[in-house]
Backbone bond lengths (Angstrom), bond angles and torsions (degrees), N, CA, C in turn:
res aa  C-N    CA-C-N  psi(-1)  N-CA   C-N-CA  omega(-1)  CA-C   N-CA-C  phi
1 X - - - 1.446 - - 1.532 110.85 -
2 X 1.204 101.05 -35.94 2.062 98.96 -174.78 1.428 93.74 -88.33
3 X 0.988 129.32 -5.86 1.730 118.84 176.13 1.772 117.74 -81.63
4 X 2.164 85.01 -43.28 1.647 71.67 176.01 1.429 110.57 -84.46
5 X 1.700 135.49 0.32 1.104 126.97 170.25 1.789 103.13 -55.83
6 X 1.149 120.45 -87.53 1.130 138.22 153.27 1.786 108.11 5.00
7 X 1.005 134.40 -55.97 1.336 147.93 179.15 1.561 95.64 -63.00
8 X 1.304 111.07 -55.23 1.717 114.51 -172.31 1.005 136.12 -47.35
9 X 1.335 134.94 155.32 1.548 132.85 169.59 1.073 132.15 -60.93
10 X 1.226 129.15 -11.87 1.661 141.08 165.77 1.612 88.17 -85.90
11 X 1.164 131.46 -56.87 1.547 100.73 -168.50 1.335 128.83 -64.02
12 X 2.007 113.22 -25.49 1.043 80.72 178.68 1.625 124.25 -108.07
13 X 1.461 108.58 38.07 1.261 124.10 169.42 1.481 103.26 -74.61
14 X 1.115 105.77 -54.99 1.634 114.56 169.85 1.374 121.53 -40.70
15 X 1.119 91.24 -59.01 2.162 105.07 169.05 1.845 106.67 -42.15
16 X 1.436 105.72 -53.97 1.295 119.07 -157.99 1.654 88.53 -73.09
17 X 1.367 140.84 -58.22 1.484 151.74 -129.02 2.043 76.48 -82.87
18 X 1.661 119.72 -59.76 1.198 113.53 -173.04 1.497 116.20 -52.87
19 X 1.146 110.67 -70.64 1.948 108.21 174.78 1.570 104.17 -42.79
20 X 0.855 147.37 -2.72 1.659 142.09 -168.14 1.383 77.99 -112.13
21 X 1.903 147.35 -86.81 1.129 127.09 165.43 1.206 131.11 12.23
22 X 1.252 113.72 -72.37 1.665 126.06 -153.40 1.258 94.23 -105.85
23 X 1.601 151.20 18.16 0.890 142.35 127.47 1.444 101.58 -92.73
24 X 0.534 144.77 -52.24 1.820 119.31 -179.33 1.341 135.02 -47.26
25 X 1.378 90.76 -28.82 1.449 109.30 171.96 1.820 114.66 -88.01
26 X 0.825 98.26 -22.83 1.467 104.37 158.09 1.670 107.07 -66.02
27 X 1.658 99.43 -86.85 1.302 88.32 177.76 1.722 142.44 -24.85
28 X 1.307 113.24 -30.09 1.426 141.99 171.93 1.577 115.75 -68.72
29 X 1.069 116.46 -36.32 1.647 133.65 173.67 1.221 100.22 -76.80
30 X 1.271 123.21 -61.77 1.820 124.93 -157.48 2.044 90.62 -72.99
31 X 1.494 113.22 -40.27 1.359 95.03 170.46 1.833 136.42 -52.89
32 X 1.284 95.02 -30.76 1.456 119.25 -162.10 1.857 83.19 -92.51
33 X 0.903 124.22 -61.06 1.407 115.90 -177.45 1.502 133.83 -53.49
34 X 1.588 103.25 -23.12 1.858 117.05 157.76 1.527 106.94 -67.00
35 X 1.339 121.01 1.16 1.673 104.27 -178.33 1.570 115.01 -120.90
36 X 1.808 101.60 -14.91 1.693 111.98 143.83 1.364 120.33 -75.31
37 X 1.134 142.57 5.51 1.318 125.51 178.58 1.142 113.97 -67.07
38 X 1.430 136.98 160.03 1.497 130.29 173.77 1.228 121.05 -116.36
39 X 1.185 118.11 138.67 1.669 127.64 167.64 0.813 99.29 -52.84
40 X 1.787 160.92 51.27 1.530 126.82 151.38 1.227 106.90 -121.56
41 X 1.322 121.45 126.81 1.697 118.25 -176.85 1.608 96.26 -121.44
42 X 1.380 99.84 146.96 1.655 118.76 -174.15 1.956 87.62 -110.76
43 X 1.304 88.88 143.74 1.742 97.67 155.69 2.161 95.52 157.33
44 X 0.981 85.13 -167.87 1.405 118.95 172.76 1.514 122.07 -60.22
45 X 1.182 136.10 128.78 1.214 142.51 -154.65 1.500 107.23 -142.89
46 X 1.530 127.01 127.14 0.988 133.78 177.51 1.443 118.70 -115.88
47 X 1.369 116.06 -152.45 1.829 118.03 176.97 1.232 111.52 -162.19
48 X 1.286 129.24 157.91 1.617 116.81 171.56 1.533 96.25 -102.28
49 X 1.347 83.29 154.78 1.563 113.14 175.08 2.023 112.47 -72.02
50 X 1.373 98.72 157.86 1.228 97.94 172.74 1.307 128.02 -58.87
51 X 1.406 118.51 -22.89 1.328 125.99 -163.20 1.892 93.94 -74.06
52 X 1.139 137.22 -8.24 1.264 146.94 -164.32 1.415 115.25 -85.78
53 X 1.525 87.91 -36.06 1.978 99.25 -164.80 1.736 105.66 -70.13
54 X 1.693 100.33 124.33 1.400 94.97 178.62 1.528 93.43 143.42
55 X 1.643 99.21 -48.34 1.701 101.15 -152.11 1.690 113.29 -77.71
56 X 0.780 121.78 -171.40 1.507 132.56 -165.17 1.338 96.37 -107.52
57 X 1.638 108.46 117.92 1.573 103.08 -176.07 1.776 101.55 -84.50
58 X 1.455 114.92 -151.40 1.674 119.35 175.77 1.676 111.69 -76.08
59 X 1.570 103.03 -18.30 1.721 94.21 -179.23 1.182 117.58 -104.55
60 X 1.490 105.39 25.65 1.533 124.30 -168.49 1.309 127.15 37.99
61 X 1.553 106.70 34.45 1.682 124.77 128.55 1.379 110.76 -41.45
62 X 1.750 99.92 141.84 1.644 100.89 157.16 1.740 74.80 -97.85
63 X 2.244 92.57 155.92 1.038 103.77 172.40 1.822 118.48 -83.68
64 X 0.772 131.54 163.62 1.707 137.99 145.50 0.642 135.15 -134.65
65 X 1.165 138.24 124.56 1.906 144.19 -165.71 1.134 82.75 -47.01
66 X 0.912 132.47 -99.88 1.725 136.29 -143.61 1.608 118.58 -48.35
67 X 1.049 127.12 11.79 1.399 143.07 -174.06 1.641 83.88 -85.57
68 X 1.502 103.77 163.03 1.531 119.98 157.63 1.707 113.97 -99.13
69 X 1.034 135.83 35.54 1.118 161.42 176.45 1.647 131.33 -58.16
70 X 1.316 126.80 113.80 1.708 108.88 175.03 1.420 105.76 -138.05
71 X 1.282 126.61 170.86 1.342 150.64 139.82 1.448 123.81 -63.09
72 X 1.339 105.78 142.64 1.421 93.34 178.26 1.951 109.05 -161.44
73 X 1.075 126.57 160.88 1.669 110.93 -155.22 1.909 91.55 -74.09
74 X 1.414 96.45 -49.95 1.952 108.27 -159.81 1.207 116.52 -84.79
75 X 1.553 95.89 -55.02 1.609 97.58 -176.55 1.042 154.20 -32.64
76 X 1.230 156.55 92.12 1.691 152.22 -152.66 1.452 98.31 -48.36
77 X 1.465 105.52 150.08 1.445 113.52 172.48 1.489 121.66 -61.79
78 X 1.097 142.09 141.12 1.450 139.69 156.64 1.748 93.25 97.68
79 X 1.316 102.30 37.11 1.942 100.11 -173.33 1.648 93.23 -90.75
80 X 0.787 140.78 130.29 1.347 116.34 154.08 1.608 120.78 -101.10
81 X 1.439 111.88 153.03 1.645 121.40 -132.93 2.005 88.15 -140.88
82 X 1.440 131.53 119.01 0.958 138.80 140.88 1.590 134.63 -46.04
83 X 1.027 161.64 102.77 1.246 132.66 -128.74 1.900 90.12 -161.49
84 X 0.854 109.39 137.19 1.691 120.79 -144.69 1.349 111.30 -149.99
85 X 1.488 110.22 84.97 1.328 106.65 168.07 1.908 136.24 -62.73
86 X 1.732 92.04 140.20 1.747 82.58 -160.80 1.718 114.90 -90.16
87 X 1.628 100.26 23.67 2.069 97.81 -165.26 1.751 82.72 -102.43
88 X 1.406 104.21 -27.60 1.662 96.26 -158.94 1.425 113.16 -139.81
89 X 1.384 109.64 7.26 1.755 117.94 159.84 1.672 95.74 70.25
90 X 1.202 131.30 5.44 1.463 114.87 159.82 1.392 132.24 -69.22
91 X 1.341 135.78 138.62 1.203 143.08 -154.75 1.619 107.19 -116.61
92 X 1.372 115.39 158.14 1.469 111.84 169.78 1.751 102.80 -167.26
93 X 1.166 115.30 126.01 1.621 115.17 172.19 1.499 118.60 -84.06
94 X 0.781 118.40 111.07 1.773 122.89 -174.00 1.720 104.80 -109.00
95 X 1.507 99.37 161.02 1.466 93.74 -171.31 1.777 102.49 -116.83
96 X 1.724 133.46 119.62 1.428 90.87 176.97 1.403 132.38 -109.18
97 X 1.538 90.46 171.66 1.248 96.40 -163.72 1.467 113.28 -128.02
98 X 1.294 111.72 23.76 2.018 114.99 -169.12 1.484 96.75 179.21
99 X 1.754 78.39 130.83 2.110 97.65 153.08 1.144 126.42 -62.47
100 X 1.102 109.35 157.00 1.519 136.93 177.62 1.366 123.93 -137.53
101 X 1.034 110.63 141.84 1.632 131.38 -165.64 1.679 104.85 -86.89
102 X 1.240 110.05 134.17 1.611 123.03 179.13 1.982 100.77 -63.19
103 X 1.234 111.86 87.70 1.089 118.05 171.49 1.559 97.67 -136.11
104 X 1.100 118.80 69.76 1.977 123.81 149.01 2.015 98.02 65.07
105 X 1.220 108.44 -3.57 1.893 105.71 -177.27 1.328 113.94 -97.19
106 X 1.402 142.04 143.56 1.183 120.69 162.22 1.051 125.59 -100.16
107 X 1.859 110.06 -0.81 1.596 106.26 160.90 1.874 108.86 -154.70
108 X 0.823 93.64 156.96 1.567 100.79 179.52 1.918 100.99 -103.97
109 X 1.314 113.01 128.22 1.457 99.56 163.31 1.474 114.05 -134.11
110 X 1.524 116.18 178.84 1.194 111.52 -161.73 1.632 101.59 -84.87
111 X 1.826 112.99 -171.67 1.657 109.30 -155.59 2.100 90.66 -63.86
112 X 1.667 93.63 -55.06 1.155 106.66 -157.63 1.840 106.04 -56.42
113 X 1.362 125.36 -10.89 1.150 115.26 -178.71 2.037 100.15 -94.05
114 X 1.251 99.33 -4.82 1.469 88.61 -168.37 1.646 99.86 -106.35
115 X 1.273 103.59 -21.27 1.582 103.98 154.71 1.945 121.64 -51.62
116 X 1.431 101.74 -72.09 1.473 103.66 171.45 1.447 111.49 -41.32
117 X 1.720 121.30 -37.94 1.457 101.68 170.89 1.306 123.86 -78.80
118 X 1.392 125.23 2.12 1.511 123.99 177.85 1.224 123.62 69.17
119 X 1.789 110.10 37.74 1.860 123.63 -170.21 1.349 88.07 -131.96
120 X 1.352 141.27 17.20 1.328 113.90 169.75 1.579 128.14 -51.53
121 X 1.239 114.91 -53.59 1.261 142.31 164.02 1.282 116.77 -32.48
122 X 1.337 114.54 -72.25 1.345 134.30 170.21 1.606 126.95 -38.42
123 X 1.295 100.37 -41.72 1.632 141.55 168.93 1.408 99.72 86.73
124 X 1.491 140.26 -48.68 1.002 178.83 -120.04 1.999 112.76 -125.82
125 X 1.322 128.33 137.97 1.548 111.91 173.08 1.814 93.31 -173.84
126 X 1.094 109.55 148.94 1.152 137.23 171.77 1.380 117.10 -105.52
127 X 1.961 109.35 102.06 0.885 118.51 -157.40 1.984 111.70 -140.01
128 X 1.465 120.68 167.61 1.249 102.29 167.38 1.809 108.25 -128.21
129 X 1.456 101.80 138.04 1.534 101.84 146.62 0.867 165.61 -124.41
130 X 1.814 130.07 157.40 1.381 111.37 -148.61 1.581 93.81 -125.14
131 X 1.436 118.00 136.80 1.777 116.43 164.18 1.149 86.86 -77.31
132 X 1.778 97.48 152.40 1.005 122.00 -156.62 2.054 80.39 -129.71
133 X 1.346 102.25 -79.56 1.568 105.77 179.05 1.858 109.66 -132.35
134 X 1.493 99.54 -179.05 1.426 81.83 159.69 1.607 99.22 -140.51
């Protein structure tokens, strides 16, 4: 008896009505879950070199060291990004303004922002960032 239920046309409307369920509700989660994601990315932090200052970044900025300025792979231009070094807890808000190439960094910043973080030297810093606005 539960086999030929099972066999029947009411069941497998039922079958069909549940998988339509549990994908929707999926779908509904993964929507709701793109609007928890968070702006804060951890990684590696770099700087441009002097030989840079002058040039025309991607938002067709010329660059200048002394700008508070970074690169970044995703970010929309004109985002501005908190950026927080983790050896020595110094902070600096930069605004960006240029791509960057998938080379292991998650941001490139300018001299004067990598000064305020206290990695010039180092060249190199382990840092996190947070959008702030855009």
């Amino acid at each position: 008896m539960l086999y030929d239920f099972l066999k029947s046309e009411k069941s497998c409307n039922l079958r069909k009505k549940f998988r339509m369920k549990k994908l929707f509700l999926f779908l509904v989660a993964l929507f709701l879950l793109s609007f928890i994601s968070t702006d804060i990315q951890k990684g590696t932090a770099s700087y441009y070199g002097n030989s840079m200052h002058g040039r025309r970044t991607y938002s067709g900025e010329k660059y200048h060291k002394d700008s508070l300025t970074a690169a970044h792979k995703t970010l929309p231009m004109g985002t501005k990004v908190k950026v927080t070094n983790l050896k020595n807890d110094s902070i600096v808000i930069v605004k960006i303004n240029d791509r960057m190439s998938a080379h292991g960094r998650i941001i490139d910043l300018s001299m004067a922002a990598a000064k305020k973080l206290n990695f010039v030297r180092a060249g190199l810093a382990q840092v996190t960032i947070e959008k702030i606005e855009k």
